[in-house]
C-alpha positions as CSV (number, residue, x, y, z in Angstrom):
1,X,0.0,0.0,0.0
2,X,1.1,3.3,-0.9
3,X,2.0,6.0,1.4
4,X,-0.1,8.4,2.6
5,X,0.8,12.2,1.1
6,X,0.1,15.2,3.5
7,X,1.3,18.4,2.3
8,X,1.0,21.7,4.1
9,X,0.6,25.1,2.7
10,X,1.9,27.8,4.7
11,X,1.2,31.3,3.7
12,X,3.2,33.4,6.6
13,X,6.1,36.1,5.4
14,X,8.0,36.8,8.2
15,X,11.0,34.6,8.9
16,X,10.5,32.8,11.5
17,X,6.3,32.8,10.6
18,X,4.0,32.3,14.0
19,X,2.5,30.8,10.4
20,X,4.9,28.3,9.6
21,X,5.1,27.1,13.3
22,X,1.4,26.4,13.5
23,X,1.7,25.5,10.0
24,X,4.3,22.2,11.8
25,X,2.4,21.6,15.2
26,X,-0.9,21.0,12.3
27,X,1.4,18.6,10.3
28,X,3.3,16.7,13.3
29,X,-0.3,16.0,15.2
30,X,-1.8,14.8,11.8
31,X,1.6,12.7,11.0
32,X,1.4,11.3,14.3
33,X,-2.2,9.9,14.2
34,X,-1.7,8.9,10.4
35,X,1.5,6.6,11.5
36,X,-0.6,4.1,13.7
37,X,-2.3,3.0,10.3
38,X,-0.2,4.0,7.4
39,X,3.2,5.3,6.1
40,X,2.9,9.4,5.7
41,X,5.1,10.7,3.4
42,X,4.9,14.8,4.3
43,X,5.4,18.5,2.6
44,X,5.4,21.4,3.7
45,X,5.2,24.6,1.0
46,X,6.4,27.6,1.7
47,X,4.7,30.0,-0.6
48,X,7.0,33.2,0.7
49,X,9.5,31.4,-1.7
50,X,7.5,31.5,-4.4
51,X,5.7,35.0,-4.3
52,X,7.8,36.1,-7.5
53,X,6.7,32.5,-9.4
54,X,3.5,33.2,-8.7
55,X,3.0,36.4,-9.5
56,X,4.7,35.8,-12.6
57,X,2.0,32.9,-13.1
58,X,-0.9,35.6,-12.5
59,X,0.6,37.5,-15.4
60,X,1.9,35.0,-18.2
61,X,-0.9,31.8,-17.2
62,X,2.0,29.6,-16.8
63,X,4.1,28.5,-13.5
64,X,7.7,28.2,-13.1
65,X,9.1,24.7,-12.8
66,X,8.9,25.5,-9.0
67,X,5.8,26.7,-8.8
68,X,4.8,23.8,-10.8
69,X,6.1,21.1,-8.4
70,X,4.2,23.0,-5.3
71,X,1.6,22.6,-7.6
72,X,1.5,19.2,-8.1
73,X,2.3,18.0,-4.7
74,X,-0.8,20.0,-3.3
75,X,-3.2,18.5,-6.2
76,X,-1.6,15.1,-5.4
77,X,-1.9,15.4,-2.0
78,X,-4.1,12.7,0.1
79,X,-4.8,15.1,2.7
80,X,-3.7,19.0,2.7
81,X,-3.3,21.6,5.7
82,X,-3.9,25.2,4.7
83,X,-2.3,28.0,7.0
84,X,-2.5,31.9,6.6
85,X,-1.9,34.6,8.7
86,X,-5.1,36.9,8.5
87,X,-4.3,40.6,7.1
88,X,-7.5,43.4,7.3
89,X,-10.3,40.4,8.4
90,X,-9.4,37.7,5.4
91,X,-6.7,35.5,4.0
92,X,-3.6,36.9,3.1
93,X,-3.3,37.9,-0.8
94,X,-0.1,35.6,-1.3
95,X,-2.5,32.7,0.3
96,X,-5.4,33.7,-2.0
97,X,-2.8,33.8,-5.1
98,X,-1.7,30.5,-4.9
99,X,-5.2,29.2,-4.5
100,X,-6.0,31.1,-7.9
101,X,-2.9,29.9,-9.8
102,X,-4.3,26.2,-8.7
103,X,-6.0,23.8,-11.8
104,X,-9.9,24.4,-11.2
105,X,-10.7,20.7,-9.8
106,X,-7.4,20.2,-7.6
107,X,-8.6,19.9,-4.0
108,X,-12.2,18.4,-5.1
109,X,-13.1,15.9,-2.9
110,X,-9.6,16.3,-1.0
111,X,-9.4,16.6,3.1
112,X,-8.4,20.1,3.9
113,X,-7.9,21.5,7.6
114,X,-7.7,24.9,7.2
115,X,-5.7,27.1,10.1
116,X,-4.8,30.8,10.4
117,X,-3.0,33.5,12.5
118,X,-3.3,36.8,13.9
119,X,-2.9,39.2,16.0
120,X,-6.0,39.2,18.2
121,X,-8.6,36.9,18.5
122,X,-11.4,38.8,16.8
123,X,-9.9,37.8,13.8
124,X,-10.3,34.5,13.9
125,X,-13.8,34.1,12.6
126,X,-12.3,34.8,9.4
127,X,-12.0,31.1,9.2
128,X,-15.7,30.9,9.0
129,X,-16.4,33.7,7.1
130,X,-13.4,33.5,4.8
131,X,-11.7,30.3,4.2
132,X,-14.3,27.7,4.7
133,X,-16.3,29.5,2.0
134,X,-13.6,29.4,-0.3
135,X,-12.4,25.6,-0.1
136,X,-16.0,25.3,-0.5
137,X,-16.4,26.5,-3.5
138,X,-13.2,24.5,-4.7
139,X,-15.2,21.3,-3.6
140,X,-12.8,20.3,-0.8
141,X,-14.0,18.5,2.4
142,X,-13.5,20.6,5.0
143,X,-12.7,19.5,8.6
144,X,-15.6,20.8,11.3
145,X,-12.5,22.4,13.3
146,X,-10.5,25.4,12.1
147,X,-7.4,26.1,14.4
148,X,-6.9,29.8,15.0
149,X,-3.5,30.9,16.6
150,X,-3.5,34.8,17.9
151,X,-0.3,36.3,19.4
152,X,-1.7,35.4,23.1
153,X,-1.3,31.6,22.3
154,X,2.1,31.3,21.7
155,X,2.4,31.5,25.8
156,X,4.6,29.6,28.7
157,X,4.3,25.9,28.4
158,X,2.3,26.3,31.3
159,X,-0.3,29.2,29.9
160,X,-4.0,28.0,29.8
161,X,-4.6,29.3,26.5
162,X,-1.5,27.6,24.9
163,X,-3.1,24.2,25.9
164,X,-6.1,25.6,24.2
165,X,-4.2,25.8,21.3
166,X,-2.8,22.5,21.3
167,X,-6.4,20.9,22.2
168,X,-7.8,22.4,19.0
169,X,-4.6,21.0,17.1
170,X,-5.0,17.6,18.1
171,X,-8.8,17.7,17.5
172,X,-8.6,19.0,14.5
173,X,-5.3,17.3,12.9
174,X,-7.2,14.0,14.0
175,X,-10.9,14.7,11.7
176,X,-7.9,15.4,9.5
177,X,-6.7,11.8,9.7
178,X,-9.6,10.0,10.1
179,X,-10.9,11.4,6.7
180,X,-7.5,10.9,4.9
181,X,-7.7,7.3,6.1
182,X,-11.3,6.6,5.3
183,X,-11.2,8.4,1.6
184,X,-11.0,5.8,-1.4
185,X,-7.3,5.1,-3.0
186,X,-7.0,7.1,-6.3
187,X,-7.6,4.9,-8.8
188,X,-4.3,3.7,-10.9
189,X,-3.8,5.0,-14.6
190,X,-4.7,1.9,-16.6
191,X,-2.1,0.8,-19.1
192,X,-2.6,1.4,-22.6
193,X,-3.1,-2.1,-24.3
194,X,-1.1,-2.0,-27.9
195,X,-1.8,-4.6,-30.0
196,X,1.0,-7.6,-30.5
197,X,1.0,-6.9,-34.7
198,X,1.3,-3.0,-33.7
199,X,4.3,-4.0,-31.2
200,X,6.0,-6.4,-33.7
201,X,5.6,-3.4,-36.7
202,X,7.5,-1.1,-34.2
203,X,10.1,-3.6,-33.8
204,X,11.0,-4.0,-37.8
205,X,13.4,-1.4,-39.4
């Protein structure tokens, strides 16, 4: 049996990203759960590396080989964690670029945990009134939790809201899972049958 492929999309810009970071805790909680059933192959893409590609994409309609390969790994993905810190009450542009520079039926049908960061916690029902809406539209099954990380959660070890945080990680990397492990195998490319006369021809000079 193949291995399972969970690739994360992590929109932050800042180096290091309070995006990226929740952007890993996501992935290591969903890799964990996925491990006690199946081999996880994971990604993680970092889209402030390829803000020029995609611009670029926007502009011309075709993607630079790297931009191609994020592409792919996303469209192939079994399962796929979306992260993006939250700029005036919505995703962040770069976030939203990416999505737009993706082919039309990528995520349909694909599990998708989507996750964001902020600044304050009023922000985070842009989840609901942002990001659900638009995996929606792009026919992805969306996990009931959304993880939203303001600056207050990154706290001691021993902060209540921190284990907030990580409660509503491990819930929601685990619907993650559970829908990764219970969707249907793609189904393999069948092999072109050529004819024996057809392979012989080929054969003779």
């Amino acid at each position: 049996m193949k291995p399972l492929k969970l690739v994360a999309v992590s929109a932050g810009l800042s180096l290091p990203s309070s995006t990226r970071l929740l952007a890993d805790r996501l992935t290591e909680a969903a890799r964990a759960r996925l491990t006690e059933d199946r081999e996880v192959e994971v990604r993680v893409v970092e889209l402030r590396e390829l803000a020029g590609d995609i611009a670029a994409n926007l502009v011309t309609g075709f993607p630079s080989p790297a931009l191609d390969e994020a592409q792919r790994a996303a469209g192939e993905a079994d399962g796929l964690i979306a992260v993006t810190p939250i700029f005036t009450a919505s995703y962040s542009g770069l976030f939203k670029s990416f999505v737009d520079v993706l082919p039309n039926t990528a995520l349909a049908g694909k599990p998708v945990l989507i996750a964001a960061t902020g600044g304050t916690a009023r922000h985070s029902l842009a989840l609901e009134h942002a990001m659900r809406p638009l995996f929606g539209y792009l026919r992805a099954v969306v996990v009931p939790t959304a993880v939203y990380a303001a600056s207050e959660d990154w706290g001691s070890a021993g902060d209540e809201r921190t284990e907030g945080l990580a409660s509503r990680v491990a819930r929601a990397a685990g619907e993650l899972a559970d829908l990764m492990l219970r969707r249907p195998p793609a189904a393999e490319p069948a092999e072109e049958f050529i004819p024996f006369e057809q392979q012989l021809a080929a054969l003779r000079p």
